[in-house]
N, C-alpha and C positions, 0 to 999 in steps of 0.2 A: 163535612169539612172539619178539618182540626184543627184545634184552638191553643196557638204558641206559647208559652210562659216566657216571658222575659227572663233571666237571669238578676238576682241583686248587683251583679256587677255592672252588666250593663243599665241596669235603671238609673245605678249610682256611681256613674265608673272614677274610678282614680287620678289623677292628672298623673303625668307622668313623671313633675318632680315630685308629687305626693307620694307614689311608689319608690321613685329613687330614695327620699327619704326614709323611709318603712326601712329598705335594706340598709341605710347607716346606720340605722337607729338597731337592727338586728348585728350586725357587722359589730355596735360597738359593746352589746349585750355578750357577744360571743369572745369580745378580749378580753370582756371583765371575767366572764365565768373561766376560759383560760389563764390567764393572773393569778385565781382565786385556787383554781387545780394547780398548778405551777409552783404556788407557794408555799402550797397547802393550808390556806388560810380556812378556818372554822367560821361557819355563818348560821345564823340562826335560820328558823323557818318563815321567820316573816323577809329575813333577808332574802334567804331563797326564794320565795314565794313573788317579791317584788321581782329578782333577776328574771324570773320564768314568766311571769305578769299573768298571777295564777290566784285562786286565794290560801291564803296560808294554811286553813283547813286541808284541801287539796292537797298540800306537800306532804303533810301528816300521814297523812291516811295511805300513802304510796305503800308503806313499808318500812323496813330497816334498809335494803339496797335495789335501787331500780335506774334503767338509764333515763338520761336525757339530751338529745340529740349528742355533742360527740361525750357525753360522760357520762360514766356512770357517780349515781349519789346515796354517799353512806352516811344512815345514822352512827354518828361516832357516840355521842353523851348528852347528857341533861344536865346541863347547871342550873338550879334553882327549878326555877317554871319553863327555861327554853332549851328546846334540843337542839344540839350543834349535829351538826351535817359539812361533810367533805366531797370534794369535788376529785375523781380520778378521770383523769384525759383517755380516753377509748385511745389502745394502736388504730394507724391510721392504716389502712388497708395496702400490702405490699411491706410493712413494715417488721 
């Protein structure tokens, strides 16, 4: 006889305005970081790190340029003790 594993989800499953929430709360991660490409605004790594909800170490250690879902992210410079990092908006596919 063989013996099923639950799933985490299913042990612990989400309600469904919990999930709806999850994609606002993603939906509004994703204007920001758009805005921030848009503007071209300079963020530090702990900012980064916050937007991505990563630890700052993490962002570090990527690189100088790697993507992240639609963008790609460059280290530009180091002021003092923090790296500034920029946000380029990926073409959107057909574009």
């Amino acid at each position: 006889m063989f013996e099923t594993s639950t799933s985490l989800v299913e042990e612990n499953p989400l309600s469904r305005e919990e999930r709806v929430n999850q994609l606002r709360n993603l939906i509004e991660t994703l204007r920001i970081a758009d805005e921030i490409a848009s503007k071209g605004y300079l963020i530090t790594s702990s900012e980064l790190a916050d937007l991505m909800d990563i630890n700052a170490s993490a962002v570090t250690s990527r690189g100088e340029k790697w993507s992240w879902r639609n963008w790609v992210v460059y280290r530009v410079r180091r002021e003092g003790n923090q790296i500034l990092w920029q946000l380029e908006r990926l073409l959107e596919v057909g574009e």
